[in-house]
Phi, psi and omega in degrees: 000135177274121156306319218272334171270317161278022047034277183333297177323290209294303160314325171301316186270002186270328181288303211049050184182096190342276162012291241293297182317312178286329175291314161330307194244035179036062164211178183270173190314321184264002181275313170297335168273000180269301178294315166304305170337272181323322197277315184341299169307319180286322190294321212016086136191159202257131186263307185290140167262162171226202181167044189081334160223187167262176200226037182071181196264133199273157177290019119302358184255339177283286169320322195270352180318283188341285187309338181278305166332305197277328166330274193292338174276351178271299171328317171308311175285326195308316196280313174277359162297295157309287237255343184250017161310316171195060174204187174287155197274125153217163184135190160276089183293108205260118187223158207226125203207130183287135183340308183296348128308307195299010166257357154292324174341305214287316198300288209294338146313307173300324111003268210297323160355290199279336189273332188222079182302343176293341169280131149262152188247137170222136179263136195226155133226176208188152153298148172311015171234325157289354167282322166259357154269359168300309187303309183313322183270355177105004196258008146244135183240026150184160186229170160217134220198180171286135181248356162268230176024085193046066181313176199252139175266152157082020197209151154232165211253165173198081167324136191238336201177166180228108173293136149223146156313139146210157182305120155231137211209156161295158160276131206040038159244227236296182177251095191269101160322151191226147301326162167250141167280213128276352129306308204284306165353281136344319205254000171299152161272126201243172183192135202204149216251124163298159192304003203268054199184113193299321166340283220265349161312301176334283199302005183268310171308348189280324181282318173311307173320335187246011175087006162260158184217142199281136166252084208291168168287329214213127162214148191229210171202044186208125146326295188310325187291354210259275172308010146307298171265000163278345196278329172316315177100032200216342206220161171218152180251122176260138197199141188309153165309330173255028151286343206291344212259310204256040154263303160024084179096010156251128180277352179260020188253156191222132148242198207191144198262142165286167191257122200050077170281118163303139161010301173115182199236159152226150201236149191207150156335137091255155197230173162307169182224077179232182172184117048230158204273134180307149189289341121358286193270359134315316156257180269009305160320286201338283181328290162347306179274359179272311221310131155230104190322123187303151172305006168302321184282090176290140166304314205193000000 
């Protein structure tokens, strides 16, 4: 059996649509329909449904998803395990980092760069739940994510930083009391990362705990879109700490402090917790545990 056919399998069924799939893996359309074919024959059971496009996966297609996922992701290490046995790492790194990370991005790439210049990086963002279901299928070979909060399964971790909150409001739109409480708090006009985005699951739990609950005005699944719509002056925001560095040099932003700060949130490295581990999330750890964050970023 060829990876190469299943590689086919696997795009088809991630695209779901012969094109898409067949563009994917820079081949035509019938070379790929061709390859589903072969793998079909040799397994003899037919995986694919068609009906003039495709029509989903048959329940032998279904069954065999896993095994193909781990097949082609074992193959992937086997070749880069041979070629970096005695040289430098190369290939792609493929990572997955929740909005509320990403101004950690710039340091741990450059990091892993500097260490292993033959990688290339590819950055997806993604929820904290797409992350760990990317790692479980191979389709990530590291993430960055919350490592409390709905812990991630199945992975091991490497803490980089302890997330907090503040308040970020226009200058001269809403009116933020100094201190602010958790009622007043509640009752400002918010604009907020919708709930399916772990961010605001946290902060929700933290109000639920004192018996409040956020209702925002506004919900997005973007930062940027989220200061977008406080810079209008009619809205506020709440958004991790380690955003204050790209607020820096816009003058209409005020940020604002929270009310009873806590413990924090920690945000971190995960890889698959599998073995034995690719060479990718082996340095990707690696880097991780070296890594040291500029002071924006609390440590504790």
């Amino acid at each position: 059996m060829q990876t190469r056919l299943v590689e086919y399998f696997l795009a088809l069924e991630r695209e779901g649509h012969f094109a898409r799939a067949a563009a994917h893996c820079n081949v035509s359309q019938p070379t790929l329909s061709a390859g589903i074919a072969t793998l079909e024959a040799q397994l003899g059971k037919r995986l694919i449904r068609r009906d003039r496009k495709y029509g989903g996966l048959t329940a032998e297609g279904d069954a065999i998803l896993p095994w193909a996922r781990q097949l082609v992701a074992a193959a992937e290490a086997l070749g880069q395990a041979a070629e970096t046995a005695r040289g430098p790492l190369k290939g792609e790194l493929r990572l997955g980092a929740i909005p509320a990370a990403m101004p950690a991005i710039g340091c741990l790439v450059a990091a892993m760069q500097a260490r292993h210049p033959g990688l290339n990086v590819s950055i997806r963002a993604l929820t904290s739940r797409q992350i760990e279901r990317e790692l479980a299928a191979f389709e990530l070979d590291a993430g960055l994510t919350y490592l409390d909060f709905e812990p991630p399964a199945h992975t091991l971790s490497v803490p980089l930083y302890v997330e907090r909150t503040m308040l970020v409001s226009a200058v001269g739109g809403v009116a933020v009391p100094d201190p602010l409480d958790w009622a007043t708090l509640a009752g400002l006009p918010l604009c907020l990362l919708h709930q399916g985005m772990q961010n605001r699951r946290i902060l929700d739990a933290r109000l639920a705990e004192r018996g409040l609950a956020l209702r925002p005005l506004v919900t997005a699944d973007s930062y940027v879109a989220l200061l977008g719509l406080v810079q209008q002056g009619r809205l506020c925001s709440i958004i991790p700490d380690s955003h204050a560095a790209l607020l820096d040099g816009l003058n209409w932003a005020r940020t604002h402090a929270m009310p009873e700060t806590d413990e924090g949130s920690r945000v971190g490295v995960i890889v698959s917790d599998s073995a034995p581990m690719g060479p990718l999330a082996q340095a990707v750890l690696g880097v991780a545990r070296d890594l040291r964050l500029p002071s924006g970023f609390r440590i504790s």
